[in-house]
C-alpha positions in Angstrom: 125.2 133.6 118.2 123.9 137.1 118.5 122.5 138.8 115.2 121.7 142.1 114.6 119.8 143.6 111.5 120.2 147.2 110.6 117.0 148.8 109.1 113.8 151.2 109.8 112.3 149.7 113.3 108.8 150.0 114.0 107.8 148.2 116.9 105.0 149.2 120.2 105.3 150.5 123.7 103.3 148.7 126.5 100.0 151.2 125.6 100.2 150.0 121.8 101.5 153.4 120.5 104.1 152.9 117.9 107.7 153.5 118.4 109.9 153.7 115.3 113.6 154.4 114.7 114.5 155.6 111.5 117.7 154.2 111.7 116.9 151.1 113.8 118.9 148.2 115.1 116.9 144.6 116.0 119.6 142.5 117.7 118.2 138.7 118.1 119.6 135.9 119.6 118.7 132.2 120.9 117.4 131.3 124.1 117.6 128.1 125.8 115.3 126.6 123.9 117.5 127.6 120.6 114.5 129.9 119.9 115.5 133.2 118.9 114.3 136.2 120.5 114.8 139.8 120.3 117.7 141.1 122.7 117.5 144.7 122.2 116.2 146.8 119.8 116.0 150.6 119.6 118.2 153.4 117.6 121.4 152.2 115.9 123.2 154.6 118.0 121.9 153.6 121.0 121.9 149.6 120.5 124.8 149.4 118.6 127.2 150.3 121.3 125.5 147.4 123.2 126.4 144.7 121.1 129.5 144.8 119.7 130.4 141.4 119.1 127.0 141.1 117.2 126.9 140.2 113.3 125.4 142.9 111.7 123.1 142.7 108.3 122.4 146.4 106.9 118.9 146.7 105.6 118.7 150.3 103.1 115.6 151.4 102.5 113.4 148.6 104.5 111.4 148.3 107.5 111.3 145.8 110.1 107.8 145.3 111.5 106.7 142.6 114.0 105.0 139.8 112.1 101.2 139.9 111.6 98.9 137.7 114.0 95.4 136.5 112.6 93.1 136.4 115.0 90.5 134.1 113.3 91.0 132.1 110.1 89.9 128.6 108.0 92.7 126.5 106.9 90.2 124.2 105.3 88.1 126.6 103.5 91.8 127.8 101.1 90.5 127.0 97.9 87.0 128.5 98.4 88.3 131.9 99.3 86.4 133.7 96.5 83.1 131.8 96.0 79.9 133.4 95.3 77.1 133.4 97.5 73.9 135.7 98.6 75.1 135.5 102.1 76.5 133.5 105.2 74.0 130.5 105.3 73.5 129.4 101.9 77.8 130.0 101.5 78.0 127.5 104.2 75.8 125.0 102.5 76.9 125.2 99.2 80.4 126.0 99.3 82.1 125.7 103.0 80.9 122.2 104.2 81.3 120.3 100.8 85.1 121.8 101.0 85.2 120.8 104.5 84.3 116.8 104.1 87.1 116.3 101.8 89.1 117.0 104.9 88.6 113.1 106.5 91.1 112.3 104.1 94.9 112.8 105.6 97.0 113.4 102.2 94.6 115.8 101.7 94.7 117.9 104.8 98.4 117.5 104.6 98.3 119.4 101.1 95.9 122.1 102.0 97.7 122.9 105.2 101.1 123.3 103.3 99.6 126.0 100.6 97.9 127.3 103.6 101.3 128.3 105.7 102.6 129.0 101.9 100.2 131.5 101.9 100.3 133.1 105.2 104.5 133.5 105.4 103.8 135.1 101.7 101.6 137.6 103.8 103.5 138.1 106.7 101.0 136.4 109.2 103.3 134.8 112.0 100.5 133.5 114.0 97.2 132.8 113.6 94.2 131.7 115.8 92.9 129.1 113.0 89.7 126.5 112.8 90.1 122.9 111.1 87.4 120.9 110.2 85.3 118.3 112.3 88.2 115.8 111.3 90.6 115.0 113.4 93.2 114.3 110.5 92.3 118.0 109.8 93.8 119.2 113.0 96.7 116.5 113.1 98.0 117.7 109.2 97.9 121.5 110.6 100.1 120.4 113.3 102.1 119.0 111.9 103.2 121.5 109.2 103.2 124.1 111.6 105.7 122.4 114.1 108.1 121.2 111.0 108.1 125.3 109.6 108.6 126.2 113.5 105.5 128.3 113.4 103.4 129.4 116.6 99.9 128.5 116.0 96.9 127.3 117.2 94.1 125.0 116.1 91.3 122.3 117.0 88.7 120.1 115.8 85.4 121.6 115.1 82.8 120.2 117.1 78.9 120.3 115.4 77.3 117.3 116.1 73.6 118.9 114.6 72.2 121.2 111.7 75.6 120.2 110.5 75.7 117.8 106.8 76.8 114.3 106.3 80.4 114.1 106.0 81.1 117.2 108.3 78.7 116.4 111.5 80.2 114.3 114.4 79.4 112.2 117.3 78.6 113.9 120.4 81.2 111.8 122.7 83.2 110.9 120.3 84.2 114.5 119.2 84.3 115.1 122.9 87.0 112.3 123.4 88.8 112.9 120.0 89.6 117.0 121.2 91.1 115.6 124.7 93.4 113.4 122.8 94.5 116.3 120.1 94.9 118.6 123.2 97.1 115.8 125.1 99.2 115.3 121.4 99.6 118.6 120.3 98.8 121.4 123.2 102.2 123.4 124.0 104.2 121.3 121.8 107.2 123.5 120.9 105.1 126.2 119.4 101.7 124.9 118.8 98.5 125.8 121.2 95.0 123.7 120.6 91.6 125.8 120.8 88.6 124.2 121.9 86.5 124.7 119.3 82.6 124.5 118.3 81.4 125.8 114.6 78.6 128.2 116.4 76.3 127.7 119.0 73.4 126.3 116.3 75.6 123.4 115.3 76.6 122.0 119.0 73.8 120.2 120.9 73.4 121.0 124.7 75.5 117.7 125.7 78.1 119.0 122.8 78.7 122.5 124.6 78.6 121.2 128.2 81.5 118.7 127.1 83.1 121.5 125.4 82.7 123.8 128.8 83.7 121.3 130.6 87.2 120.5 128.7 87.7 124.3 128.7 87.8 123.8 132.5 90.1 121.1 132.5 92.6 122.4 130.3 92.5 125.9 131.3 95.3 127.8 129.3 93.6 126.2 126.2 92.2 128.8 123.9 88.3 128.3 123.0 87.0 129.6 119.4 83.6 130.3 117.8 81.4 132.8 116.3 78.9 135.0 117.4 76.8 137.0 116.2 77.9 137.5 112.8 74.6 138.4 110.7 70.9 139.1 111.6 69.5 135.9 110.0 71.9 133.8 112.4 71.0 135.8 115.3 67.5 135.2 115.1 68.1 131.4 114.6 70.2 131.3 118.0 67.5 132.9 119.5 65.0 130.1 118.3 66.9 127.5 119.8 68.0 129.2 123.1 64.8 131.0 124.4 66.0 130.8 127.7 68.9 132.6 126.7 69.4 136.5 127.0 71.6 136.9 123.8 74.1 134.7 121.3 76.8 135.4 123.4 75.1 134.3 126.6 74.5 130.8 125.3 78.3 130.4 125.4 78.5 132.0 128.6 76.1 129.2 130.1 78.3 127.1 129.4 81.4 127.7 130.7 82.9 129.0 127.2 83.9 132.6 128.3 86.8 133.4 130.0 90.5 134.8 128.9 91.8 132.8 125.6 88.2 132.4 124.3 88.0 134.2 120.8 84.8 134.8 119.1 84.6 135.9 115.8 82.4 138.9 114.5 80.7 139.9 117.3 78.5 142.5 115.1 75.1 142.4 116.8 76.0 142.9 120.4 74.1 145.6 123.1 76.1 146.9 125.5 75.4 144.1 128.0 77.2 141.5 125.8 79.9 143.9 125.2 80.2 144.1 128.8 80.1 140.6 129.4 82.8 140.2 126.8 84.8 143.1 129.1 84.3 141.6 132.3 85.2 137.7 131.4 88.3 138.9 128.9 86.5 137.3 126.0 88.2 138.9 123.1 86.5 139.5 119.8 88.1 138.8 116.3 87.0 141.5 114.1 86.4 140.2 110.6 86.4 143.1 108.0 86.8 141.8 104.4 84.5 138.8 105.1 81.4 141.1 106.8 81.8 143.8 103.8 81.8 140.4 101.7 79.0 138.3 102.9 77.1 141.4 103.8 76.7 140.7 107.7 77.2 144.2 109.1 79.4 146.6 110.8 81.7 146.1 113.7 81.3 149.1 116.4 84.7 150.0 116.8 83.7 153.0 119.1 81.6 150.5 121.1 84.1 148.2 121.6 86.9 150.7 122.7 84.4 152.7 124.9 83.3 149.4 126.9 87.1 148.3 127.1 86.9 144.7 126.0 89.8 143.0 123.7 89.7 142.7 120.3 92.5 142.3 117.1 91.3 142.0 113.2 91.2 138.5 111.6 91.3 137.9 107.6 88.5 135.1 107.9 89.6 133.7 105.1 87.4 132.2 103.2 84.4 134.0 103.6 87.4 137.3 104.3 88.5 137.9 100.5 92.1 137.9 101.3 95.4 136.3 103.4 96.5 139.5 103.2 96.9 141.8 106.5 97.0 145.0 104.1 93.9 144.5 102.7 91.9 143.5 106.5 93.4 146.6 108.0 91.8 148.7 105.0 88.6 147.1 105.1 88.6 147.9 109.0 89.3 151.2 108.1 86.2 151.2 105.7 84.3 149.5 108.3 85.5 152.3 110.7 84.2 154.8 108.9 80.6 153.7 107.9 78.7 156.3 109.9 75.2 155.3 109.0 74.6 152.0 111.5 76.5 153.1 114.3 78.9 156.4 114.9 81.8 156.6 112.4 85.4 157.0 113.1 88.6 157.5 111.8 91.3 154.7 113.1 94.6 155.8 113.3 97.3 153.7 110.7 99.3 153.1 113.6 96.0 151.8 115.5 95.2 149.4 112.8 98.6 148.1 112.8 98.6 147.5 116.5 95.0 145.5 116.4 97.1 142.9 113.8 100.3 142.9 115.5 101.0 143.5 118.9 97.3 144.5 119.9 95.8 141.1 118.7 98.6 139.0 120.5 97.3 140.8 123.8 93.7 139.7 123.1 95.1 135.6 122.4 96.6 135.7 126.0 100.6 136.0 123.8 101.6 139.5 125.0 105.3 139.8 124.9 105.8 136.9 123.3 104.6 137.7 119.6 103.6 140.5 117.7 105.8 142.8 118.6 109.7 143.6 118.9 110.7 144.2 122.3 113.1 142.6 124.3 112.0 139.3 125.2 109.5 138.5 122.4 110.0 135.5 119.7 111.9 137.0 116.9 108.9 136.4 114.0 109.5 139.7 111.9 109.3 140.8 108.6 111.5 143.1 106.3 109.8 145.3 104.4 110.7 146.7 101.3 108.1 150.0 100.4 110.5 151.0 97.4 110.2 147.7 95.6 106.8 146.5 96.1 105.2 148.8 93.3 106.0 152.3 91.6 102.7 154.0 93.2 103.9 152.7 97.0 107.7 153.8 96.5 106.3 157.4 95.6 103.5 157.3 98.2 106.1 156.3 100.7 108.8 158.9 99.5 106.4 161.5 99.8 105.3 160.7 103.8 105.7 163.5 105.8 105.7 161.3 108.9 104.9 157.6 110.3 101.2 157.7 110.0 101.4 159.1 106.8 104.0 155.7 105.8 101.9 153.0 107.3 98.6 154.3 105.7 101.0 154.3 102.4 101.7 150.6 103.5 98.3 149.5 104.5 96.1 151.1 101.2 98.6 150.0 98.6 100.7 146.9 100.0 100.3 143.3 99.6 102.4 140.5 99.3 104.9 142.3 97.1 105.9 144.6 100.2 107.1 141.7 102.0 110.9 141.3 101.1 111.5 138.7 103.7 109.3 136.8 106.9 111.3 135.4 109.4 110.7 132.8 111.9 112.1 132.2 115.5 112.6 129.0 115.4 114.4 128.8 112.2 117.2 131.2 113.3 
């Protein structure tokens, strides 16, 4: 049965440019598959007419906004969101792979993974591109969550089979023969995707990233996931172990780990020549605000990366990222943005931001038109917004906007959680 819901409509045309209806219709419906999808969606007065026989709900006073797509996030690291360190190394060591360990243990996975889709449906986060742990009862407890809420999501099994602790490193084959079963069990099951995925170049041995290259290969609408380039200290370690190597991001290249539906995180010390590499092979990056401004790693080169032309979306990072909230990345990429003193500042548009966690991000994953936005065709994950009952400052901020960048920049400085009336979920109708 066709629904329709009446409200404020913001949604994006094929160039990422926002398109809103002040008096909006969203008509959804199931397809085959009993998914529901958006059938139209446009001005009331336009739709409407369209759909007659459509239920109707009248929304006053909200908005309707595509559900928000992570590009890079821990499930495992949940409770150390938060934790104190000097920087990225030492928060790995003392906080990140002690969490991680407790992860061989299924019951526990299984809890962490349901506070973790708790927390990202309280956001408004839809999809998410999203690292386990080296477990494979890590990846299998995701999964399994995700499918029973009807989410679209993707995962895998870290592999770091060196400079990696006890109770977090693996076996070389082994971990290579575990991530062909999990991509056999789980990969396009109902809404679920598996990413091939190694911590960082320092924790894979040679054999570890061949096999990893190689299964990327094999299973080539896979997604592959890692970081790169995230803070000097790091950098200068890669380059100790890969001499041979012209940059971080090359080492992945040489072995087979670049290509569309590969996602690297950070990507903050790049030249040109890796940004053009990233270009060329449609490697996307997942830009990681709140946890670089956190763990003091640098500066993303937004200018850079639009002037070179490769993809890229904003990712919470969460743990070292300070927040599951999409509000508070797009502010922080907007801070970013505007540091002027490492590289040339910038102002990015509300709308912009928006796009790079909707609609824009979806496009670097591979998912274009089929999340994070709400034109015809695309899964029907939305969420109602409510700007007059999330706080007394954002109902008079968003009273007073004059026009639509004006009301997401309301949204995105001052929103959180508590602007989120409703998130809805194609698969549950």
């Amino acid at each position: 049965m066709k629904k329709a819901y009446r409200a404020s409509l913001l949604r994006f045309d094929a160039a990422g440019q926002p398109v809103f209806d002040e008096d909006g219709l969203l008509v959804v419906g199931p397809d085959a598959a009993g998914r529901q999808r958006v059938l139209d969606a446009g001005s009331h007065a336009a739709v409407a007419p369209r759909h007659a026989d459509a239920e109707v709900t009248a929304l006053p006073g909200r908005i309707l906004a595509p559900g928000f797509v992570d590009m890079h996030i821990h499930f495992p690291q949940t409770d150390i969101i938060g934790s104190p360190a000097p920087g990225l190394l030492p928060w790995l060591e003392n906080y990140t792979f002690p969490a991680e360990a407790k992860f061989a243990d299924p019951a526990h996975s299984g809890e962490v993974a349901e506070v973790f889709f708790d927390e990202l449906l309280r956001n408004g986060v839809t999809t998410a591109l999203t690292f386990a742990t080296s477990h494979v009862a890590s990846v299998d407890a995701f999964f399994a969550s995700a499918r029973r809420r009807g989410l679209r999501m993707i995962s895998g099994k870290v592999l770091q089979d060196r400079h990696s602790p006890d109770g977090v490193r693996d076996q070389t084959v082994q971990s290579l023969i575990d991530s062909e079963a999990l991509i056999r069990k789980w990969h396009d099951v109902d809404r679920l995707g598996y990413a091939i995925t190694p911590r960082f170049a320092p924790a894979s041995t040679d054999a570890q990233m061949r096999g990893a290259g190689e299964l990327a290969a094999k299973y080539p609408d896979t997604w592959i996931q890692s970081h790169v380039a995230e803070n000097r200290d790091e950098v200068a370690w890669v380059r100790e172990l890969y001499p041979q190597s012209r940059s971080y991001l090359d080492v992945y290249a040489g072995f087979g780990l670049m290509r569309e539906r590969a996602v690297y995180a950070h990507c903050i010390w790049l030249d040109d020549t890796d940004r053009a590499l990233l270009r060329d092979t449609k490697t996307a990056a997942a830009v990681s605000p709140t946890s670089n401004l956190f763990l003091g790693s640098g500066f993303f080169d937004f200018g850079a990366a639009d002037r070179t032309g490769f993809p890229y979306g904003l990712a919470s990072d969460v743990g070292g990222g300070t927040s599951f909230s999409p509000f508070h990345t797009m502010m922080a990429a907007y801070y970013v943005g505007r540091e002027g003193q490492t590289k040339p500042g910038l102002s990015i548009a509300p709308s912009e931001l928006w796009w790079r966690h909707t609609g824009g991000a979806a496009r670097a994953l591979g998912l274009d038109g089929v999340v994070g936005n709400l034109q015809p065709g695309c899964e029907a994950d939305f969420l109602v917004l409510n700007p007059q009952q999330a706080t007394p400052l954002l109902a008079r901020k968003a009273a007073r906007a004059q026009n639509l960048e004006e009301l997401l920049f309301a949204m995105i400085v001052l929103g959180d959680d508590r602007l989120i009336e409703r998130t809805v979920i194609s698969q549950a109708g």
